[in-house]
C-alpha positions as CSV (number, residue, x, y, z in Angstrom):
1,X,0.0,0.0,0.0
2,X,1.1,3.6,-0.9
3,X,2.4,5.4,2.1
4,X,-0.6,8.1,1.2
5,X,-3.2,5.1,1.2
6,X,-2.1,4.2,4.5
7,X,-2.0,7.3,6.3
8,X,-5.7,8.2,4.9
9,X,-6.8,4.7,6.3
10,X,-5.2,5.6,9.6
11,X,-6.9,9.0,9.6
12,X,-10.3,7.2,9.1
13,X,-9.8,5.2,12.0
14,X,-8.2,7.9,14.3
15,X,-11.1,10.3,13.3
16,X,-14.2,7.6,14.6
17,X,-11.6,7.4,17.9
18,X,-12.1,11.3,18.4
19,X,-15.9,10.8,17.5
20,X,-16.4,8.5,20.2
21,X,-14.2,11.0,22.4
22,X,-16.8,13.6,21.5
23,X,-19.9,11.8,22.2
24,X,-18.0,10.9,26.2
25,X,-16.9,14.4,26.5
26,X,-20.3,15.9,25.8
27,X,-22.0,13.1,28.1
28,X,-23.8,11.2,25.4
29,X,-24.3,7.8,24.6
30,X,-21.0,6.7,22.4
31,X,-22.3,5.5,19.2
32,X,-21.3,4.4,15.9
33,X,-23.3,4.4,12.6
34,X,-22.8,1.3,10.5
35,X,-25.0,0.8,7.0
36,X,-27.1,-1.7,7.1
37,X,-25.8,-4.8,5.1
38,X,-28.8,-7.0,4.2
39,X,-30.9,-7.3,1.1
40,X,-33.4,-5.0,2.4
41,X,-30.8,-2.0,1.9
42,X,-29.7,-3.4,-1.9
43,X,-30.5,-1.8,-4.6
44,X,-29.3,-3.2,-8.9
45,X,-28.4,-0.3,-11.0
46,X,-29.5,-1.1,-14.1
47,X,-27.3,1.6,-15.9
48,X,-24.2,0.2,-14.0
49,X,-25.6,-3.3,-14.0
50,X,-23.9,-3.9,-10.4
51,X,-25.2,-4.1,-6.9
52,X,-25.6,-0.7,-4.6
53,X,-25.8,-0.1,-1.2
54,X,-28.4,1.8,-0.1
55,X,-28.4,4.8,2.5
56,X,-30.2,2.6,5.3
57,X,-28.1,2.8,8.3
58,X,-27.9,1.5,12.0
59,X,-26.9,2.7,15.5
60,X,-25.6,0.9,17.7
61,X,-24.8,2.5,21.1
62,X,-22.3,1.4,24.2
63,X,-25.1,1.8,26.6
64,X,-27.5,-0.7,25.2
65,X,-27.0,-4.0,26.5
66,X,-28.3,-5.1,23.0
67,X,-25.6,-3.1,21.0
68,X,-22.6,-3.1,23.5
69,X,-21.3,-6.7,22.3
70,X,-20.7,-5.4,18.8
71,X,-20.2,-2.1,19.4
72,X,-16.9,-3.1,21.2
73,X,-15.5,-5.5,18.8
74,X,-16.0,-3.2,16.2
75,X,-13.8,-0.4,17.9
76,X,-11.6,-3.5,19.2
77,X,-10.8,-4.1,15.9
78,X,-10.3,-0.6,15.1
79,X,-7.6,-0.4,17.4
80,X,-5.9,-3.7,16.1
81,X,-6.1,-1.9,12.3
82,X,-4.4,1.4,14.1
83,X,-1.6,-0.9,15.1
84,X,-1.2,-2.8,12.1
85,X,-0.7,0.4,9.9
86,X,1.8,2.3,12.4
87,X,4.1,-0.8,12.4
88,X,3.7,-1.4,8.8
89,X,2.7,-5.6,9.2
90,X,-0.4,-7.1,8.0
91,X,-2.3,-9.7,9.8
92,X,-4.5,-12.6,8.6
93,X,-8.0,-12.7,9.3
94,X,-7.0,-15.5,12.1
95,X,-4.9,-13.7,13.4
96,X,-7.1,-11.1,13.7
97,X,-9.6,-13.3,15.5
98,X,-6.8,-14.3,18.1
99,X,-5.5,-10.2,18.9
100,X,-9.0,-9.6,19.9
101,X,-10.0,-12.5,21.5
102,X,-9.2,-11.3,25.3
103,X,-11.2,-11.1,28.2
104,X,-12.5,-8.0,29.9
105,X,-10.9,-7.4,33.0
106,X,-13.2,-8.4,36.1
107,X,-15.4,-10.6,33.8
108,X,-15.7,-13.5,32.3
109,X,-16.7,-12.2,29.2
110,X,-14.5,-12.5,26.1
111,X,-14.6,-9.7,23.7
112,X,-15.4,-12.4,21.0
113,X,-15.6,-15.5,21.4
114,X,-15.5,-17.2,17.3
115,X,-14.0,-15.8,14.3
116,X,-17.4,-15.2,12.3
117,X,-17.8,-12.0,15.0
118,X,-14.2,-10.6,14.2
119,X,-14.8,-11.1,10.4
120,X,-17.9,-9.0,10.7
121,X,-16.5,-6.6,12.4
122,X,-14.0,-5.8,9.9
123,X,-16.9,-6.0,8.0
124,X,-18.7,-3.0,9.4
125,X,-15.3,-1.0,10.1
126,X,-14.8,-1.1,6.5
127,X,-17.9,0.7,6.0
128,X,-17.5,2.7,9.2
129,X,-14.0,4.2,7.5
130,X,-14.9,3.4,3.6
131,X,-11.2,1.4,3.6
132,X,-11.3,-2.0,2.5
133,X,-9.8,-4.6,4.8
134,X,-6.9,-5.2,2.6
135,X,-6.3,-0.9,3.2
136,X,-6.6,-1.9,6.6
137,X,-3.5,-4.5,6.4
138,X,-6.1,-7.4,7.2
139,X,-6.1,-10.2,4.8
140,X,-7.8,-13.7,4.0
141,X,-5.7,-16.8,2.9
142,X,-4.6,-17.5,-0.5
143,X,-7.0,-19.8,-2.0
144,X,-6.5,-19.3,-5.7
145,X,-4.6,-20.1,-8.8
146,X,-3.3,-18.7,-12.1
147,X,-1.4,-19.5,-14.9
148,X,-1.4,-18.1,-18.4
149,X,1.5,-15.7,-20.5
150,X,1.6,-12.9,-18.0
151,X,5.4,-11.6,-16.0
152,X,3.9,-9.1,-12.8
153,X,6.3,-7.4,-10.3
154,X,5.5,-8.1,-6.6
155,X,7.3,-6.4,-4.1
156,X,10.5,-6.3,-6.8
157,X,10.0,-10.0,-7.6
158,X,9.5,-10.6,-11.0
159,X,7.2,-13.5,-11.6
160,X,5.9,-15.3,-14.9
161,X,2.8,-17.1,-14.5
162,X,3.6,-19.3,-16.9
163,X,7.1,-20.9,-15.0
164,X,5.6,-21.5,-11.8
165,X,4.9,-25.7,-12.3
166,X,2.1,-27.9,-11.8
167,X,1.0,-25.3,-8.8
168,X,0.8,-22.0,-11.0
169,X,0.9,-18.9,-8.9
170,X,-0.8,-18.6,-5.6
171,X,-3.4,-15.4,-5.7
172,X,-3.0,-13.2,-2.4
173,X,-5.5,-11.2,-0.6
174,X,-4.3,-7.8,-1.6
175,X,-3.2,-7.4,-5.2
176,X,-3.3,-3.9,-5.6
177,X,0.6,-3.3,-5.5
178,X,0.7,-6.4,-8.3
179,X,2.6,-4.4,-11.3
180,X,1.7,-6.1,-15.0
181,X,4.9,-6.0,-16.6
182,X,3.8,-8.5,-19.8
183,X,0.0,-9.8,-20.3
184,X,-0.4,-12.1,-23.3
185,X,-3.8,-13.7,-24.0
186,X,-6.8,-13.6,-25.7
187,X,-9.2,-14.1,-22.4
188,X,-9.3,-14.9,-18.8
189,X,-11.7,-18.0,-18.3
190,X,-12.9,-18.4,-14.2
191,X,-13.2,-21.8,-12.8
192,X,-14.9,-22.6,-9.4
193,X,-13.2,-25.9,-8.7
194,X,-9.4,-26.1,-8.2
195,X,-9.6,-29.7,-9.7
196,X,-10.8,-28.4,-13.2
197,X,-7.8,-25.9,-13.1
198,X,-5.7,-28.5,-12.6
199,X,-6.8,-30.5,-15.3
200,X,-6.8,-27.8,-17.9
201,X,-3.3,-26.6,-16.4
202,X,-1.8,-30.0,-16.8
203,X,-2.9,-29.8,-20.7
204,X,-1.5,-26.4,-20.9
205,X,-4.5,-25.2,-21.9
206,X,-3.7,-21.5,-21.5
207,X,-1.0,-22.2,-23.8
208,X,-2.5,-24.2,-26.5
209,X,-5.6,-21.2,-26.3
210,X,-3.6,-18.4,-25.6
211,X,-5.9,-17.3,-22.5
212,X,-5.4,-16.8,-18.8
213,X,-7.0,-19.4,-16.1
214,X,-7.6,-18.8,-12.9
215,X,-9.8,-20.7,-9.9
216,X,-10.4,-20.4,-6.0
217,X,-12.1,-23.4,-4.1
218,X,-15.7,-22.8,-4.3
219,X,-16.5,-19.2,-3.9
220,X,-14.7,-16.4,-5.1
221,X,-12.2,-14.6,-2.8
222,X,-11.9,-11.0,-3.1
223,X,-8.4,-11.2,-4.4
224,X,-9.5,-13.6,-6.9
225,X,-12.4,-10.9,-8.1
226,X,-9.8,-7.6,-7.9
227,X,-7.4,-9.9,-10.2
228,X,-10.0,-10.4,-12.6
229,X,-11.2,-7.0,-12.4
230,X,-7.9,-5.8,-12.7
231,X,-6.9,-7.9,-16.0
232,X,-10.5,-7.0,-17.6
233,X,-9.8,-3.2,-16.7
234,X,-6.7,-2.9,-17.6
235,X,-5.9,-5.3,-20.5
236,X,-9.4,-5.2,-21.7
237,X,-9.3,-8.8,-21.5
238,X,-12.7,-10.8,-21.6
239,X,-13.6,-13.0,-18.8
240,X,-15.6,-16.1,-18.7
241,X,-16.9,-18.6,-15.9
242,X,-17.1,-21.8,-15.5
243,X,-19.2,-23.3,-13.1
244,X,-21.0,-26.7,-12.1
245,X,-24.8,-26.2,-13.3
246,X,-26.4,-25.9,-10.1
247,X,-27.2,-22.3,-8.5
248,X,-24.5,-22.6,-6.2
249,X,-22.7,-22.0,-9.8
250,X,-24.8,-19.5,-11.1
251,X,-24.2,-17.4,-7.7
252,X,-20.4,-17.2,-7.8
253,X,-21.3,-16.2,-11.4
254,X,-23.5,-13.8,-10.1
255,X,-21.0,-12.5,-7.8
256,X,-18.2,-11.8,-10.1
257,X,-20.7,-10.3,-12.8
258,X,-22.4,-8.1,-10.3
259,X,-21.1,-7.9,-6.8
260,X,-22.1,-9.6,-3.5
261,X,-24.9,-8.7,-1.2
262,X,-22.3,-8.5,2.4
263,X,-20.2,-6.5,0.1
264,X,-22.1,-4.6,-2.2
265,X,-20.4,-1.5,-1.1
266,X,-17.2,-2.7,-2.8
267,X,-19.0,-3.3,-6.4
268,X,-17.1,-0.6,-7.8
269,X,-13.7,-2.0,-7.2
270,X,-14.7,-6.3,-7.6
271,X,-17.4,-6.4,-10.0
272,X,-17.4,-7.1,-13.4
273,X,-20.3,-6.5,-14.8
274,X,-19.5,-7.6,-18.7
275,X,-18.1,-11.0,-17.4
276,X,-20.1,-14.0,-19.8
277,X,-20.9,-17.0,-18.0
278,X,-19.7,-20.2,-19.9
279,X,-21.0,-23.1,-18.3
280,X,-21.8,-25.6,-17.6
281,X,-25.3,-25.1,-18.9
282,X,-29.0,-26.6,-19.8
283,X,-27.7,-26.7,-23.0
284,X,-24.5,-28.5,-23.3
285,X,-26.3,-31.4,-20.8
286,X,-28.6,-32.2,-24.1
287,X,-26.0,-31.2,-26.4
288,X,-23.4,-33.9,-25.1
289,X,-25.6,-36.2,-23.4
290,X,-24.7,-35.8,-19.7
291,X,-28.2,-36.2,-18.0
292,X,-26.6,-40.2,-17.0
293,X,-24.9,-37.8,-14.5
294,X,-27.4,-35.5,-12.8
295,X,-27.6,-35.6,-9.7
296,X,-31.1,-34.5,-8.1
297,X,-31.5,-31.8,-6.4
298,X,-32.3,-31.7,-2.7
299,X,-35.7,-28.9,-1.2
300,X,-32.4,-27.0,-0.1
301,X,-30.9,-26.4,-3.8
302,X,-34.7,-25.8,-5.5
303,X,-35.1,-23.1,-3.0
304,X,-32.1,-21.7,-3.5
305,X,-32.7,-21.5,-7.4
306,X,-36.2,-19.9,-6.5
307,X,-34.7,-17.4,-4.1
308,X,-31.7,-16.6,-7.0
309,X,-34.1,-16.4,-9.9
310,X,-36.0,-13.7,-8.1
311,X,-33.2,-11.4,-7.6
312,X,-33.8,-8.0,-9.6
313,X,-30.7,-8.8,-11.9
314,X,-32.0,-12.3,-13.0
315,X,-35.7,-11.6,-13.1
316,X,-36.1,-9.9,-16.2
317,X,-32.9,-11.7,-18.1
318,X,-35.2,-14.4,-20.6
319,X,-31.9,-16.3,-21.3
320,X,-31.6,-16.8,-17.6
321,X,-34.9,-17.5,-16.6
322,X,-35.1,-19.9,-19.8
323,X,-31.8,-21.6,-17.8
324,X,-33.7,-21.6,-14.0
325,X,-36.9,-23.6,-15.7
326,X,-34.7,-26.1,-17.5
327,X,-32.5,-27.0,-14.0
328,X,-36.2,-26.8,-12.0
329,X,-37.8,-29.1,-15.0
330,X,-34.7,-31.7,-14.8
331,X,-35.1,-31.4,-11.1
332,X,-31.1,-32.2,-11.2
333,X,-27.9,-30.7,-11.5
334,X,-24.6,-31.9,-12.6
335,X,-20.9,-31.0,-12.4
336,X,-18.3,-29.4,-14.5
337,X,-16.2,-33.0,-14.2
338,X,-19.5,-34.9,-15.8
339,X,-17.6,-33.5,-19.0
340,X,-14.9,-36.3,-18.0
341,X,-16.9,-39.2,-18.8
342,X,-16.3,-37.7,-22.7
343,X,-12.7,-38.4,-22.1
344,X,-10.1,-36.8,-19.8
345,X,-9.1,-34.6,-21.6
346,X,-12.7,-33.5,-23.8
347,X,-13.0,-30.1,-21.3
348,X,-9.4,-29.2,-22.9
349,X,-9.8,-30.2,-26.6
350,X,-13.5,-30.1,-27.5
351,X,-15.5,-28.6,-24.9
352,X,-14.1,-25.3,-23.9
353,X,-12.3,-24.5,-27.5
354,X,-16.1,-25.0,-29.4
355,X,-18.0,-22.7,-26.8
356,X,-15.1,-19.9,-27.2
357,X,-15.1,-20.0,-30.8
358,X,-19.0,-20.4,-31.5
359,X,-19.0,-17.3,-28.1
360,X,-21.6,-19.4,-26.5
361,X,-22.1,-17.6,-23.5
362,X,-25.0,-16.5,-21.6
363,X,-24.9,-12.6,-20.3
């Protein structure tokens, strides 16, 4: 981080310290405002075509036994930001969790007692300070890949992504200092599952296809999303996703395209809203015969398919909604590695190759 990003992060958090100094000095109640982060206070821009936060926000005071638990971890972890950026470290999320996790003097109450309440709390004090955690030297674990034709500088390391072995190179949490020194490549094409980056990295398919490819475990972490962002920004590269068929899938899709609900006040920095999705869809299961390989969905998946149909960026999208009624008719989904049973290689040769060059993609 810039040294000028750094002391305006610091600034945020030292001016809520001398707000809350206020508030005692002129005998109120200490409070802090935090938006409200819930669908009831998200909003789809259509002229964007990403997600908003609205202007709903919420109080939470020291003296109100229902708002004190919070209220504290969220200036706890306002004072463990403060002392990352004076001594120039970063912690991980974990970490975070254990610096906090104290007990009050004369009590037997911890400040927090799992890491869920320290995550939110960096969650609000993001939107308390309008710094992202990564601004505020707080990061998650690397849990994505890339490979593809591309030499970055990080921290005066020069790296090719196209050198680094069967592994490729580990995504971090904050890539904003990441320098592009060489991008070659057509594309970028997203992959939930590790396993089918692995597959399409041991056939060197970014080579043979001049692309990028990239993956994180399941859903997308933010450092995964900026990267993309970055790379379609910047290179105007096109990026695609590929997910299993199932609207656990379609939601990570949904995310990349248009920003995430909990973080919908970061849209403008992880979205992407001209991503395509790739597949797997309705389509390709009648095109190359993989309904031997549904697997039926449980109440639990046909609700959540109801619940992401009815968002306001799906509902009026006919190429979507044509997608929702095929999975709810099959009353199945299936995976990205039913494409194996074609051969173990058929995702590298045949599949992905014919849906780039015919651009079937769904918007």
């Amino acid at each position: 981080m810039a040294t000028k990003d750094k002391a305006a992060a610091k600034e945020k958090i030292v001016q809520l310290g001398k707000k809350l100094v206020s508030d005692i000095e002129k005998g109120t109640n200490p409070n802090i405002e935090v938006p409200v982060r819930s669908l009831s206070n998200i909003s789809f821009d259509t002229k964007a075509k990403t997600l908003v936060l609205g202007s709903k926000k919420a109080q939470r005071f020291f003296f109100n036994i229902g708002h004190v638990r919070k209220f504290t971890q969220t200036i706890e972890i306002a004072k463990i930001a403060k002392t990352l950026l004076e001594a120039g470290k970063h912690a991980s999320l974990r970490d975070v969790y254990y610096m906090a996790k104290r007990t009050i003097p004369n009590t037997d109450i911890n400040v927090v007692d799992e890491q869920p309440e320290t995550d939110n709390a960096i969650e609000d004090l993001e939107l308390i300070t309008d710094q992202s955690r990564e601004q505020l030297h707080m990061n998650a674990n690397k849990m994505g890949s890339v490979a593809g034709k591309v030499v970055i500088e990080d921290k005066g390391d020069l790296i090719d992504w196209g050198r680094l072995g069967s592994g490729g190179w580990s995504i971090p949490s904050n890539v904003e200092e990441i320098e592009f020194r060489k991008v070659t490549g057509k594309c970028v094409i997203y992959m939930e599952k590790a396993a089918v980056w692995e597959r399409l990295h041991e056939d060197k398919f970014w080579d043979k296809q001049n692309c990028i490819i990239m993956s994180s475990q399941g859903q997308t972490t933010r450092g995964v999303r900026r990267l993309l962002q970055r790379l379609h920004n910047e290179h105007n590269l096109p990026v695609y996703v590929l997910t299993d068929f199932d609207s656990y899938g379609i939601y990570i899709y949904s995310v990349i395209k248009f920003g995430s609900i909990g973080l919908a006040h970061m849209a403008e920095s992880l979205a992407i809203p001209d991503v395509k999705f790739l597949g797997i869809t309705a389509d390709d299961i009648n095109n190359y015969d993989l309904k031997k390989h549904f697997i039926k969905m449980k109440d639990v998946d046909l609700a959540r398919l109801k619940q992401i149909a009815d968002y306001d960026w799906f509902k009026n999208n006919k190429a979507w909604q044509r997608q929702f009624k095929m999975m709810k008719d099959f009353g199945s989904k299936i995976e990205i590695q039913a494409l194996s049973s074609k051969g173990i290689t058929f995702i590298s040769d045949t599949y992905l190759p014919e849906k780039i060059r015919k651009k079937d993609f769904i918007d």
